[in-house]
C-alpha positions as a Markdown table, in Angstrom:
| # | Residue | x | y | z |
|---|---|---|---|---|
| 1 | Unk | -1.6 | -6.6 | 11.3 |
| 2 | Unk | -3.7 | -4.7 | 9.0 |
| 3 | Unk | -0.8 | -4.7 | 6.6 |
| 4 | Unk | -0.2 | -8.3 | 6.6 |
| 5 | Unk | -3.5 | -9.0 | 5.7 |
| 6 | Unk | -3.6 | -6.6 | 2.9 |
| 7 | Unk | -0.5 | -8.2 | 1.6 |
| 8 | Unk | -2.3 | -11.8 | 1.7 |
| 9 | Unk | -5.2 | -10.3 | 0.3 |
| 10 | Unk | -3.1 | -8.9 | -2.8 |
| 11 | Unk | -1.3 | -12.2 | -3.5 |
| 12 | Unk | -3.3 | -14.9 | -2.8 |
| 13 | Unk | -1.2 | -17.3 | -4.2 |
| 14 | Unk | 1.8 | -16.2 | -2.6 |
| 15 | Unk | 0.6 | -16.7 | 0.7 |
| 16 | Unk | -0.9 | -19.9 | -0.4 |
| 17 | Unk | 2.6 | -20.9 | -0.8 |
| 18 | Unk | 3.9 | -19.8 | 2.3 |
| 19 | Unk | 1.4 | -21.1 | 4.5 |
| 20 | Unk | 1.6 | -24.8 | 2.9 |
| 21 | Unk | 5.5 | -24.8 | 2.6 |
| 22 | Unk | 5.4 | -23.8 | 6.6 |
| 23 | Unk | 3.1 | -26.6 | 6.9 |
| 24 | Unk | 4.8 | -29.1 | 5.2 |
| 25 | Unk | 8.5 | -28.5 | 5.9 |
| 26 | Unk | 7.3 | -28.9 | 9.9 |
| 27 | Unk | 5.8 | -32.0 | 8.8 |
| 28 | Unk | 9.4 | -33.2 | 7.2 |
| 29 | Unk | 11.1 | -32.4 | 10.1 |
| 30 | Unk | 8.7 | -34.1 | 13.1 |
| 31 | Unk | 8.9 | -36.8 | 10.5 |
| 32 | Unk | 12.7 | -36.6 | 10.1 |
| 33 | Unk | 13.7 | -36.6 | 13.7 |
| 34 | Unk | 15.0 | -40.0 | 13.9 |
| 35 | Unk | 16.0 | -41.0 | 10.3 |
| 36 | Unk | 19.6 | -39.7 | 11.2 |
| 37 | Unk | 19.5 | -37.3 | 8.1 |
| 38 | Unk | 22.9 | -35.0 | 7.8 |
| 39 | Unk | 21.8 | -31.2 | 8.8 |
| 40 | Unk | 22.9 | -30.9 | 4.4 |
| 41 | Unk | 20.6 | -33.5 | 3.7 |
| 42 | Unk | 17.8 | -31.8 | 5.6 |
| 43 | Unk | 18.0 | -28.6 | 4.3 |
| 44 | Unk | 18.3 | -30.0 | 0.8 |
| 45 | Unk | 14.4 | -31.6 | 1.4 |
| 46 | Unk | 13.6 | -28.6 | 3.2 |
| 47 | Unk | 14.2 | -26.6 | -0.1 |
| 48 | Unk | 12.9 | -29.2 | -2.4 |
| 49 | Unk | 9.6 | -29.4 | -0.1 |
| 50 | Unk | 9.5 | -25.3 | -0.3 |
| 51 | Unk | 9.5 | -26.2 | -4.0 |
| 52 | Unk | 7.1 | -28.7 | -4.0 |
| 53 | Unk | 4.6 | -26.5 | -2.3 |
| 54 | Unk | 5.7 | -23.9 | -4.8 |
| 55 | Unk | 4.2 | -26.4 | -7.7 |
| 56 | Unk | 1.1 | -27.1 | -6.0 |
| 57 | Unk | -0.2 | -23.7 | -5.7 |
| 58 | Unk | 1.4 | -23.1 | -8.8 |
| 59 | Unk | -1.0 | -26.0 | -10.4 |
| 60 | Unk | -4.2 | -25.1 | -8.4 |
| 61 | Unk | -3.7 | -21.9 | -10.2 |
| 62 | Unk | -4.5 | -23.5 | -13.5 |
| 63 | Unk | -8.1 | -24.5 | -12.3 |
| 64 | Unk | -8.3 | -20.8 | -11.0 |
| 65 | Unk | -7.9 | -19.5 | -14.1 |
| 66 | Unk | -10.6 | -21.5 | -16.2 |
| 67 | Unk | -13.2 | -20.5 | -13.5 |
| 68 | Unk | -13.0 | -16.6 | -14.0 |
| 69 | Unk | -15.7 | -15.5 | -16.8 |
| 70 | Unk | -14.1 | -13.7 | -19.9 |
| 71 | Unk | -14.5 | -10.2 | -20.5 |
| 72 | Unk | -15.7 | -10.9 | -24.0 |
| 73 | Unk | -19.6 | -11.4 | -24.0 |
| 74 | Unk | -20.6 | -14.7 | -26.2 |
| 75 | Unk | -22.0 | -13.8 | -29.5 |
| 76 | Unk | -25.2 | -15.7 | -29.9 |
């Protein structure tokens, strides 16, 4: 266990993605059930909504960024 959360600790973002795109591809498939969706179809928004997630962190990274202080002290 201590492993895994070392590994989430090292790559925040990473497991930023995997815990959303777990959340949201259960929530497309209780959402699914009974839109009578081809098992190809599914897995084509399954891997679209992995995707998605993928973009989200991917743009909450960008505000992130812009909040750590540079390593270059302001000249007054």
């Amino acid at each position: 266990m201590k492993k895994v959360l070392g590994w989430a600790q090292a790559h925040p973002y990473l497991t930023c993605w995997i815990v959303l795109a777990i959340g949201m591809v259960i929530m497309l498939l209780a959402s699914s059930t009974h839109a009578g969706l081809l098992p190809s179809q599914l897995a084509f928004l399954a891997v679209m909504t992995v995707l998605l997630a993928g973009a989200c962190v991917w743009i909450i990274s960008w505000d992130a960024d812009e909040d750590e202080p540079s390593e270059e002290p302001s000249k007054p």
